[in-house]
N, C-alpha and C positions, 0 to 999 in steps of 0.2 A: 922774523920781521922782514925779511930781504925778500918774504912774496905777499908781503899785505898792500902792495904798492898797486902793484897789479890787477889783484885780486879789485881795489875799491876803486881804481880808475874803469873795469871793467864793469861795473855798477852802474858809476856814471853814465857810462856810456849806452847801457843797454834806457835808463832815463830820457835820453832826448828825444823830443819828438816828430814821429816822422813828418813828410812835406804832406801839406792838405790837399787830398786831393781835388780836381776841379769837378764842378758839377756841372752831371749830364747835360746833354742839350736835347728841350724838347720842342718838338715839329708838330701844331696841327695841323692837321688835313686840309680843313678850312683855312688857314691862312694861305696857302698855295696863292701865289701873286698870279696864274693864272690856271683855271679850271682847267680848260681844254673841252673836253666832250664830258667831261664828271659834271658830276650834278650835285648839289649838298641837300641831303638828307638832315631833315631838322626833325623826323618825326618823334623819334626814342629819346631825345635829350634826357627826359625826367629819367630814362633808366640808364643811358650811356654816359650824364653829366656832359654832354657834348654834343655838336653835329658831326657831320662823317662826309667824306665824301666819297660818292659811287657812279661806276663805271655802268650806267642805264642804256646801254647802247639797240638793246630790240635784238643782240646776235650779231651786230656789227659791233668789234673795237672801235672804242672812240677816240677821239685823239687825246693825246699827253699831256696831263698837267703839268706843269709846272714852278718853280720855286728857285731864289739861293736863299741859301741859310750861312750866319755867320758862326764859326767855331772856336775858342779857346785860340789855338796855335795849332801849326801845321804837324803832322805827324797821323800815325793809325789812328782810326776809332772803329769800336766796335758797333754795329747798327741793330735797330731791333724796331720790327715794324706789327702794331696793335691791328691785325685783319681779321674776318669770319668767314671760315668757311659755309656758308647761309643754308647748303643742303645740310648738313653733317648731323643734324639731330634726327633724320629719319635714318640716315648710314645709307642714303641713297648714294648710286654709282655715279662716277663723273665728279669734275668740280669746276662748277660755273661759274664759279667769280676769281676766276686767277690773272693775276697781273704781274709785273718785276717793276724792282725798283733802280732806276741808274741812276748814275753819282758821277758826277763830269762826265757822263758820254755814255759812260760804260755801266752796262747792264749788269748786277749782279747774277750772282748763280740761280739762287732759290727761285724758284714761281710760289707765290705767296697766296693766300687766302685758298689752298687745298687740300689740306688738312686740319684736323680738329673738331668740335662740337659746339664751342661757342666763343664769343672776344675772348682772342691771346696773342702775348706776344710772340712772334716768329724771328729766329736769330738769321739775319741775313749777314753775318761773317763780318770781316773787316776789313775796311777802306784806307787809303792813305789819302790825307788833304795836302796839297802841295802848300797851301796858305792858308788864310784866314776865312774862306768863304768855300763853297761847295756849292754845285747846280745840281737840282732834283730834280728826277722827272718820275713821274708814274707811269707806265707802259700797261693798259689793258690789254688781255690776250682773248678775251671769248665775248666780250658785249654784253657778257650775262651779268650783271650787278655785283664785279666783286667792289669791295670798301674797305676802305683805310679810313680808319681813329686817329692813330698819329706815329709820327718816329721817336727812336731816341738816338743818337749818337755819344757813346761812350769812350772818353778814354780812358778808362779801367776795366781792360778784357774780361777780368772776373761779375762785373755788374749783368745783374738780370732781374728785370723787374717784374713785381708780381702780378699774376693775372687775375686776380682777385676786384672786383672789382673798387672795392671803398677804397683798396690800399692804391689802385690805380688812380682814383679822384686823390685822394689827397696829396699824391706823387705829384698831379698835374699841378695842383695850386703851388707843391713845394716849389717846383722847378721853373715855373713860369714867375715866380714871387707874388701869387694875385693874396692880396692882405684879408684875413680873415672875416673885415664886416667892409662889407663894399663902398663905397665914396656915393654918397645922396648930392641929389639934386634939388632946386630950391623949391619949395612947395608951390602945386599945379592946384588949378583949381577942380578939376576934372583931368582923369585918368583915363583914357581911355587902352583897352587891353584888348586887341584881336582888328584887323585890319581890313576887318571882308565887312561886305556893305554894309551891316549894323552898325558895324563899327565907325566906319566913314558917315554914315549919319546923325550918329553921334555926334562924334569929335567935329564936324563943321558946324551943326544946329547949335553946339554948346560956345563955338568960337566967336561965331556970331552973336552969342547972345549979351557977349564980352567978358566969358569965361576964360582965363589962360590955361589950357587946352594941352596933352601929351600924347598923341595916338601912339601906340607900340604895337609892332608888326613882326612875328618872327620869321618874316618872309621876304626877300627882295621886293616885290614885287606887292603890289594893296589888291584887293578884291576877292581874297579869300576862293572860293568855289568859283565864283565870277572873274577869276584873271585869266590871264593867257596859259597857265600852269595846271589849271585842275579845268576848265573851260563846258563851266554852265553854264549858260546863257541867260538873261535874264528876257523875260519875256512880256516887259509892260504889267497892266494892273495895278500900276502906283496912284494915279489920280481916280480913286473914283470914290464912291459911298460919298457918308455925311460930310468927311474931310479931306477932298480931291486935294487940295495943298501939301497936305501930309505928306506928299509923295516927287515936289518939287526938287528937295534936294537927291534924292536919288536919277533924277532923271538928267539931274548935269555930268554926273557920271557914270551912268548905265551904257554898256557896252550898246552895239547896233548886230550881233555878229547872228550868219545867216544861216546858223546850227550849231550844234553841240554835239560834240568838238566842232570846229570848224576848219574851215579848208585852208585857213593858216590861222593862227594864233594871234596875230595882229589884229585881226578883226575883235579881241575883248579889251583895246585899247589900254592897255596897262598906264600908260606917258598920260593918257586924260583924266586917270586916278589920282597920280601922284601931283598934278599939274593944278587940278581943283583943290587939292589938301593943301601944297603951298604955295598959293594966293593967297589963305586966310593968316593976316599978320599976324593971329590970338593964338595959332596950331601950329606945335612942333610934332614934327614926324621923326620917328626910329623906327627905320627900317632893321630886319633881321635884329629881333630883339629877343628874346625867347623868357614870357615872365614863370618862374618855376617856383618863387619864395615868397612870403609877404611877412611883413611886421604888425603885430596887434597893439593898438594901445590897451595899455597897463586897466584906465578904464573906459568902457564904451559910453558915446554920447547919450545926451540923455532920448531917452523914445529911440534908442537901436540896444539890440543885441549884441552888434561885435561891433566894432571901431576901427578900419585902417590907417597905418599911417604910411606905409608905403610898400611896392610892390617891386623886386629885385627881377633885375632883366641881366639873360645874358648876353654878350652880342656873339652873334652863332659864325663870327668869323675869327674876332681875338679871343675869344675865351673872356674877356672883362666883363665882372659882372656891375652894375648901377642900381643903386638900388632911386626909384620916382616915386618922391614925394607927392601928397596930393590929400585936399578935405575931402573928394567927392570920387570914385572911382566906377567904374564900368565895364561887368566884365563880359564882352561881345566875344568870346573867342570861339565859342561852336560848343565848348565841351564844359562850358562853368567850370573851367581851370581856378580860376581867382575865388569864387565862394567857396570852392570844395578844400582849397588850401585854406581858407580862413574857416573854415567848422561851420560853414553855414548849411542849413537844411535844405535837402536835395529835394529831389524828384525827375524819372525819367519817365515819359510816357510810352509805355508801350506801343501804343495804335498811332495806325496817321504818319508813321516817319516813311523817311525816300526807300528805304527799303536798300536790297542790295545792286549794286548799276555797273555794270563793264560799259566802257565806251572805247572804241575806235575806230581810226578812218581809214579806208582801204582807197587805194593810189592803181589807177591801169597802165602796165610796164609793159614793154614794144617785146620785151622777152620775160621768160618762165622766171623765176626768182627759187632757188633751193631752197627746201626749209632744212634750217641748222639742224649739227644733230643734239637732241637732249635727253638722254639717257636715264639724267637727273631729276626728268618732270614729272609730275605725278601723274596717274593716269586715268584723268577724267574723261568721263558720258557722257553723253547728251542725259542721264537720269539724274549729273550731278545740278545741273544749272536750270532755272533758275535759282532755284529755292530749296536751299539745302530740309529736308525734310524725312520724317519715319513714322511708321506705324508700328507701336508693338503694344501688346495685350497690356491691360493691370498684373501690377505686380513685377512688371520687367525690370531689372537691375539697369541702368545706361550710362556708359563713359561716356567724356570727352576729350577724346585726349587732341592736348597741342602740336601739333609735327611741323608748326610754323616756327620760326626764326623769332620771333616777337610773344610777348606774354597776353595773354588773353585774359580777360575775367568778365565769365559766359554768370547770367541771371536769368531769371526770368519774374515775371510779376503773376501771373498768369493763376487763379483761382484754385485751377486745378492741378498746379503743382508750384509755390515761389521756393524759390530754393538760388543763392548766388556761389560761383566758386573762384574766389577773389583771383588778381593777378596769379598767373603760372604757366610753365611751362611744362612739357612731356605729359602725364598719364596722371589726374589727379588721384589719390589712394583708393576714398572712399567712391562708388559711384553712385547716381540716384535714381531712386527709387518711384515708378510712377505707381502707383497704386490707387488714384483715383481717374478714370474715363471722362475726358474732355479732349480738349487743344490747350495744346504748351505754347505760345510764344518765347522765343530765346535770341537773347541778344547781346554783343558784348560791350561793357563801361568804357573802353577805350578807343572801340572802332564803330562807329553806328552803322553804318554800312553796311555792317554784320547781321543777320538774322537768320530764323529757322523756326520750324515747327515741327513738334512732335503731336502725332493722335494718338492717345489712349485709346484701348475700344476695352469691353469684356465681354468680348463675343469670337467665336475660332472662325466666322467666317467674315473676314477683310479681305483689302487688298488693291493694289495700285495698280493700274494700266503701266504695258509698257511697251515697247519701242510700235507695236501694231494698233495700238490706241484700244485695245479691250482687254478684258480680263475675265480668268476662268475660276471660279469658288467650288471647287470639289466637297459633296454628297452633303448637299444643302436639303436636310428632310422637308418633304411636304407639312403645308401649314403656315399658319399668317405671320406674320411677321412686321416691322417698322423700319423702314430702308428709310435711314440719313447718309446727306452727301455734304458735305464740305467743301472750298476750295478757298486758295490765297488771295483769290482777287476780291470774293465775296468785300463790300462794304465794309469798311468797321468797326465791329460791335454787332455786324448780320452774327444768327444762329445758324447753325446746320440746317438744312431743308431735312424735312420727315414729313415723309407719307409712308400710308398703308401700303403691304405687299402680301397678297398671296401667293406661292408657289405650289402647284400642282402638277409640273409637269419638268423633262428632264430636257434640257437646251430653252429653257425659258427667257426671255431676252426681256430687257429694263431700258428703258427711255430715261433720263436724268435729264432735269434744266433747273436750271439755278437762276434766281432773279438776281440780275446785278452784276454777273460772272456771262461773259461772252467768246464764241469760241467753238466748237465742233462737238456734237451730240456725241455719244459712245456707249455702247453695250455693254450689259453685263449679262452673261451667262454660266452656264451651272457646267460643271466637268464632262457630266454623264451625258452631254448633250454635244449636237456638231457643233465645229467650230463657227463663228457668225462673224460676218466680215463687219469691217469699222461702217458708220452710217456715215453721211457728210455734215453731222456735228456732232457738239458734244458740250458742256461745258461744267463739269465737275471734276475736280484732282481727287480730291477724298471722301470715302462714301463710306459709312457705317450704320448697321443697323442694331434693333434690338427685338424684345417682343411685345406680345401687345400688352401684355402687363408689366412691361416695363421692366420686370426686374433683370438684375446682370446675371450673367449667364447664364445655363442652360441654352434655350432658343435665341439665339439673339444676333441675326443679321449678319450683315455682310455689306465689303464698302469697294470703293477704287480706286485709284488718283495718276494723275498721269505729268510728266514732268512735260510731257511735249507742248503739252496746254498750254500750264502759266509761262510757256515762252513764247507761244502763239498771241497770247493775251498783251503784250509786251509790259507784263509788269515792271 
């Protein structure tokens, strides 16, 4: 008996419970009280569940964000900082987006965002808080885009959270406490969703009409394409045809600027956007809103399909999401974000869009300027730009594989091959198959910008001019033949130009003109013949022929295309 005493108070004891731990602290990026030279990236929200902020500096470090953050109690924490290294999916050398983070002054050890393959988190060690607050800064080290998600500050050295994505969203909502169905607002009469001029014409035409009005914008700043941030210019053409009115309200706040880009940024008046928005008493504006969710009623009105009752916005600097109420909604955002979330029937038009556009402005300096080094960059031609493009026979197998940072999902509508290969990244499995002789159109669902064409041919003699502006088709037999040409800038919905071809002889040279297609003539000649220098035009990228009876293969022609063209074209 004289050890049962013991023995049950030690029972006891192992029963109590220990002290609750405190929970982590989480830091977004976005909330940073000041940016510095970072920029917040709203593009990836629907993949990232958040914005980000990045170090865009052109190869100059930008200057340091900034922040305090308040902590539990003074003592260690351990830090853990959510970054990407942005090359790391090719396992390209270098690492461009590296930066450190300091915590009262002092810089920690690690350089961050230079290792790994995609968002994770990186352990940057552990900190002493003398008190209750801490000052953060972000330190850019290369200018190259690296980006921070968010922190976490721990104090239970053991804690590591996962990089997983879904378990990282719903870590944010634990830790931040954001309540599982969002706090509504009181119902709008009209919704309006996307803040670039459709938008803005909207939401003021509907204000006025004495609609109570909501524009959401996931963007500081209104004008969509047309602000100081992406800087199209608008170019007049609002008043004219049967209903020159129609074009009244854009013209109160259409930029004046004297190109695109322009020679400062001020010039696409951003303050005359948001300044005409609120004037009108009917229109509330939510700036940086980002709408990613919607609610369906239970049943749709009568004479519609689907029914909204409201559209959940994030704000892309707190993380809180709202969800806007509304009878009548509007979805202006560029990409039918709002119908394709409510199940409504698509459609994207192949033909007629901006195509793909690089813009920048080049500055004359009293001295040389070093180009950075980038070891990391891929290594484009003048054959890759403008228009990413290929010719292979019927029957060719074709990847595409992703080596960007971002998920793609490449389609095409296109006759002679539709075929879509939804969101993904790296090397899709299977790859496709052309097997029927046309043009591919290709494009992808989430970036329009995006495009490409492939040529079918079924014929062995093709082929693309290059960097000399002609091209050589080795042992093209004598005998008739039907030479088609092709090019990007052709009209659209123009066919292939075909005309008849004899070949009798060996260095035989081809004159091509395209109606529609302007730009520099260019030879085509046969192997077994001298080389033939470029003419002074030309205006065909892709030439394909076949025979006179038409059928595929055997005899059948020969083509060219040249990438120096459609950049001479300025497509």
């Amino acid at each position: 008996m004289k050890f049962a005493l013991p023995l049950a108070l030690a029972l006891v004891l192992s029963r109590l419970p220990a002290a609750a731990a405190t929970a982590p602290v989480w830091v977004e990026a976005e909330s940073f009280t000041n940016h510095g030279g970072w920029v917040l990236d709203t593009q990836f929200i629907d993949i990232m569940g958040s914005a980000y902020l990045m170090a865009h500096g052109m190869g100059q470090p930008v200057k340091d964000a900034t922040t305090t953050v308040s902590v539990p109690a003074a003592g260690p924490y351990r830090v853990w900082v959510r970054t990407k290294n942005w090359v790391g999916p090719w396992n390209a050398p270098g690492s461009p987006g590296r930066f450190r983070l300091a915590v009262d002054g002092k810089a920690l050890d690690p350089e961050f965002g230079a290792t790994g393959h995609d968002w994770r988190w990186e352990d940057g060690g552990t900190v002493q808080a003398a008190g209750t607050t801490l000052e953060l800064a972000l330190k850019d080290l290369t200018g190259f885009d690296g980006r921070l998600d968010a922190l976490i500050l721990s104090e239970d050295p053991a804690f590591r959270p996962s990089d997983d994505f879904k378990e990282t969203a719903q870590l944010r909502r634990t830790l931040k406490q954001l309540p599982e169905v969002a706090p509504e607002t009181v119902e709008y009469d009209l919704v309006v969703v996307g803040g670039g001029y459709a938008g803005l014409g909207a939401a003021i035409s509907g204000a006025r009409q004495g609609l109570k009005v909501a524009l959401l914008q996931n963007r500081p700043v209104l004008g969509g394409n047309g602000s100081s941030e992406i800087q199209v210019w608008a170019q007049g053409g609002t008043q004219r045809g049967l209903f020159p009115n129609l074009g009244d309200i854009v013209e109160e706040f259409a930029d004046r600027a004297g190109n695109s880009p322009a020679a400062s940024p001020a010039e696409f008046n951003d303050q005359l956007k948001e300044k005409v928005v609120r004037a009108e008493p009917n229109l509330t504006l939510f700036l940086n809103t980002h709408v990613y969710r919607v609610e369906l009623a239970e049943a749709a009105r009568p004479g519609y399909r689907i029914s909204l009752l409201s559209v959940t916005g994030l704000d892309v600097k707190t993380g809180k999401e709202t969800r806007f109420r509304g009878k009548l909604f509007s979805d202006c955002t560029g990409h039918a974000t709002v119908g394709a979330l409510a199940g409504a029937s698509q459609m994207m038009e192949e033909k007629g869009r901006m195509g793909m556009s690089n813009m920048w402005v080049m500055k004359k300096t009293a001295q040389p300027r070093p180009w950075p080094e980038t070891p990391w960059a891929l290594p484009l031609g003048l054959e890759d730009f403008p228009h990413p493009k290929a010719m292979v026979t019927t029957g060719t197998r074709v990847s595409f594989p992703n080596f960007d940072t971002v998920r793609h999902h490449v389609y095409s509508f296109s006759p002679v091959k539709k075929f879509e290969i939804k969101l993904y990244v790296g090397t899709p499995a299977a790859p496709v198959v052309f097997d029927e002789p046309g043009i591919a159109v290709l494009g992808c669902n989430i970036h329009d910008q995006m495009a490409a064409w492939i040529v079918i041919v079924a014929t062995p003699w093709y082929g693309s001019t290059g960097e000399t502006g002609h091209v050589s088709l080795p042992q093209v037999p004598v005998g008739l033949y039907r030479l088609r040409a092709w090019h990007p800038s052709l009209p659209v919905g123009a066919s292939a130009s075909d005309q008849a071809l004899r070949v009798d002889s060996a260095g035989q040279q081809v004159v091509v003109r395209l109606a529609g297609a302007t730009g520099k003539q260019r030879v085509v000649q046969h192997v077994h013949g001298p080389a033939v220098d470029d003419i002074d035009s030309v205006n065909s990228d892709q030439l394909a022929a076949a025979d006179d009876a038409g059928q595929r293969g055997g005899r059948a022609g020969f083509g060219i295309g040249h990438a120096h063209v459609a950049r001479r074209l300025r497509l």
